[in-house]
C-alpha positions as CSV (number, residue, x, y, z in Angstrom):
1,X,7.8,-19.9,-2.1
2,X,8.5,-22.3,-4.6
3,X,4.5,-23.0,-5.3
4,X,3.5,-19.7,-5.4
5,X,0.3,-18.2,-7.2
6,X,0.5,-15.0,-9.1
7,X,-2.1,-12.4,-7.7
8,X,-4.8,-11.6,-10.4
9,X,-6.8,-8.6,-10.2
10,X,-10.1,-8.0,-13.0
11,X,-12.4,-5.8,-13.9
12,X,-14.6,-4.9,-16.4
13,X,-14.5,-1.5,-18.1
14,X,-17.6,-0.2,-20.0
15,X,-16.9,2.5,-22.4
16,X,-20.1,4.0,-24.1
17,X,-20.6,6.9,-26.1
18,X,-24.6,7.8,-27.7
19,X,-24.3,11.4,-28.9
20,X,-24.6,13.4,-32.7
21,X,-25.1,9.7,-34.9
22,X,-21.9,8.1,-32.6
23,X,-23.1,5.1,-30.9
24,X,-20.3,3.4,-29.4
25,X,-20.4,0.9,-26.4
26,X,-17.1,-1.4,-25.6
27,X,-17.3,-3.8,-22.5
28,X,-13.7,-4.7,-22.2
29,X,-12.9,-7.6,-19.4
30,X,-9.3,-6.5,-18.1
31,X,-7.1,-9.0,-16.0
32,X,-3.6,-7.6,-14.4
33,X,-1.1,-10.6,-13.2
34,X,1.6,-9.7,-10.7
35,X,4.2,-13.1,-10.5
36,X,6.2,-11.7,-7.5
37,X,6.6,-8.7,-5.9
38,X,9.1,-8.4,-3.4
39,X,9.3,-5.7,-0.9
40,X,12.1,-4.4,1.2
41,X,11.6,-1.9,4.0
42,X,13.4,-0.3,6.7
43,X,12.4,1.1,10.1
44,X,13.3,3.3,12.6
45,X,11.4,3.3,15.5
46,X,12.4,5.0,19.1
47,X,11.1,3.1,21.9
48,X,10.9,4.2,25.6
49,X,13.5,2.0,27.7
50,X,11.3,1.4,30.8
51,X,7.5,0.9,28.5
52,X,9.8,-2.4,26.7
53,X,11.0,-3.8,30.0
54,X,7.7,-3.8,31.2
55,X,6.4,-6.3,28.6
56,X,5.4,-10.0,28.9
57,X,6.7,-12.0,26.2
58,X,2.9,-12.7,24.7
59,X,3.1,-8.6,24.6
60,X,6.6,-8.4,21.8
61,X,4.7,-10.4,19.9
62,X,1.4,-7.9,19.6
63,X,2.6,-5.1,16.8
64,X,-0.1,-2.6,19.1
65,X,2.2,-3.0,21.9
66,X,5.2,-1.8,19.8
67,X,3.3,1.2,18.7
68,X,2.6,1.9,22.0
69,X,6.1,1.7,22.8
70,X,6.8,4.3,20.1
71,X,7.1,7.9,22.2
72,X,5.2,10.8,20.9
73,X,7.0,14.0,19.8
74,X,6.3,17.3,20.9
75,X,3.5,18.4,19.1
76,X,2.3,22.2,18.8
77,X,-1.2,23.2,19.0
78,X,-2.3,22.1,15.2
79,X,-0.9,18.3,16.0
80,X,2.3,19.3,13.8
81,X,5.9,18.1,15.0
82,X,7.7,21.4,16.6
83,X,11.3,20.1,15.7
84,X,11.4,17.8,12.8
85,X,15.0,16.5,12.7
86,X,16.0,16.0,16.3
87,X,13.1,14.4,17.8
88,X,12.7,11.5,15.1
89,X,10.2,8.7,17.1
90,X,9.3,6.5,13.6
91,X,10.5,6.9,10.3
92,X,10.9,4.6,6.9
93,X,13.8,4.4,5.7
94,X,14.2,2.3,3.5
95,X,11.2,1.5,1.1
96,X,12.1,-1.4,-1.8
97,X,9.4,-2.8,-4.1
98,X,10.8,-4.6,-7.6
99,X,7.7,-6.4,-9.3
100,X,8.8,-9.1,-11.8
101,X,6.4,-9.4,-14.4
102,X,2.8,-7.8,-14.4
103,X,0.8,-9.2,-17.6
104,X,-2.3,-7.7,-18.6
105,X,-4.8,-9.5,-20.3
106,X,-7.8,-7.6,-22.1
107,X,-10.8,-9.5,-23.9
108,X,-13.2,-7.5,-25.5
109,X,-16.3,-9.2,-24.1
110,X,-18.8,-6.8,-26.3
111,X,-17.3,-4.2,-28.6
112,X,-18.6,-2.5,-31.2
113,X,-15.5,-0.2,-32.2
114,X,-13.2,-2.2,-34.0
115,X,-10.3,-0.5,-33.4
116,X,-11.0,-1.8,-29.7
117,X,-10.6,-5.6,-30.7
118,X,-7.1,-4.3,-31.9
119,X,-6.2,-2.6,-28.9
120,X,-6.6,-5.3,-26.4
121,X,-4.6,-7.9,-28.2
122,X,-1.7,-4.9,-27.8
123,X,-2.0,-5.1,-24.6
124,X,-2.4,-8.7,-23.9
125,X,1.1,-8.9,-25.9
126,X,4.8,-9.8,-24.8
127,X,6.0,-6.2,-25.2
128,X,2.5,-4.6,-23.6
129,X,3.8,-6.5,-20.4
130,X,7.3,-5.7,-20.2
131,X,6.6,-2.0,-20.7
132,X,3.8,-2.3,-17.8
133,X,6.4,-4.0,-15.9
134,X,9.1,-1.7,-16.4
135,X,6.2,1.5,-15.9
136,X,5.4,0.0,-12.5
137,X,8.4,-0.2,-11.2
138,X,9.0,3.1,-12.1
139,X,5.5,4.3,-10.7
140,X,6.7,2.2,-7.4
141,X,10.3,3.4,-6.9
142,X,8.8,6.9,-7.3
143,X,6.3,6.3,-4.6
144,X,8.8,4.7,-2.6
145,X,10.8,7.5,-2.5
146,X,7.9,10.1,-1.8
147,X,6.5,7.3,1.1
148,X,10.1,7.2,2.8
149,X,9.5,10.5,5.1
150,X,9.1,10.6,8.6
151,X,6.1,9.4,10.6
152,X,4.2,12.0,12.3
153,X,2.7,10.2,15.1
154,X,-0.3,12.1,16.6
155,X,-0.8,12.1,20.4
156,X,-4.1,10.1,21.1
157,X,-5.9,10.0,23.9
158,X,-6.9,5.8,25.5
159,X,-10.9,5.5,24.8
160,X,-12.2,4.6,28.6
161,X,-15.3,2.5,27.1
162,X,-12.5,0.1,26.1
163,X,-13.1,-2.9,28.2
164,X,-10.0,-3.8,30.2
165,X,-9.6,-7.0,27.9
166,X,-9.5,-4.4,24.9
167,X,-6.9,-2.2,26.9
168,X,-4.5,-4.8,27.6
169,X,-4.7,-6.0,24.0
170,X,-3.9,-2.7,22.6
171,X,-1.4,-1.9,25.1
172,X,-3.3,1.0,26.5
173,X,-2.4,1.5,30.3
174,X,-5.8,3.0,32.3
C-alpha cells in the first residue's frame, strides 16, 4: 500500500532499585516502529479428493472448511505421528519475514540515574535502529527456520452441542 501506517507498539518500563543507600527508580516510555514487514509463506496441505468435491462455493471460501479438508495421519496412542515422512497432511514450507526498518524510540519519562537519560537517546539513534533492524531479521529468519516443520495435526473429535448452524460453519459433518 502506498498510504500505509507503520505499526507502533509502547510500553512503559519501570526499573526501581531501594536497597543498602541505592535508591534508584527509572520510568522509561519505549516506542518500537515497524515500517513494513513483509511475509512470504508456503503451504503444503493434502486434501481428500471426494471431502473438496463436496463443497459449495460459499464453503472454498471458509478457511475451517479447508482444514477440514486436511486428512489426519495415523496417530499412535500418545496423539504422535507413527510415520513422519510418508504420511505428510500439512506442512510449512516456506516461511519468509524481511522487516525494513524497526526504530525504537525511548524517553525517559522519570529517571533518576543519569546514565539512563544517556542510554535512551542511544537507542532512539540512526545506528540503534539499524542494528535492531538487522537483529530482527536475524531473530526472524532463525525462527523461520525453526517454525518451517511439519504440522502435526491431532485427530479431534465434532462437539455434538454444536448447533447445526455452528456445524455447517465449521465444516463438521454430524
Amino acid at each position: 500500500c502506498a498510504h500505509s501506517k507503520p505499526l507502533k507498539i509502547s510500553t512503559c518500563v519501570l526499573i526501581a532499585i531501594k536497597d543498602n543507600g541505592l535508591d534508584m527508580r527509572n520510568d522509561v516510555a519505549i516506542e518500537f516502529e515497524i515500517d513494513s514487514a513483509p511475509m512470504l509463506a508456503t503451504l503444503l496441505l493434502k486434501v481428500e479428493e471426494e471431502t473438496f468435491l463436496r463443497n459449495t462455493p460459499a464453503q472454498i471460501n471458509n478457511p475451517n472448511c479447508w482444514i477440514a479438508m486436511i486428512p489426519f495421519p495415523k496417530l499412535d496412542d500418545r496423539g504422535i505421528r507413527v510415520d513422519s515422512k510418508s504420511d505428510i497432511t500439512a506442512a510449512i514450507t516456506t516461511f519468509d519475514i524481511n522487516v525494513a526498518k524497526i526504530k525504537l524510540n525511548a524517553t525517559c519519562v522519570k529517571c533518576t540515574s543519569p546514565r539512563m537519560e544517556t542510554l535512551a537517546e542511544t537507542w532512539s539513534t540512526d545506528k540503534a535502529t539499524e542494528d535492531a533492524t538487522e537483529s530482527e531479521n536475524y531473530v526472524l529468519n532463525r525462527f523461520a527456520l525453526f517454525f518451517c516443520l511439519n504440522l502435526v495435526l491431532l485427530k479431534c473429535s465434532p462437539i455434538k452441542s454444536l448447533t447445526k448452524h455452528a456445524r455447517n460453519a465449521l465444516c463438521i459433518k454430524p
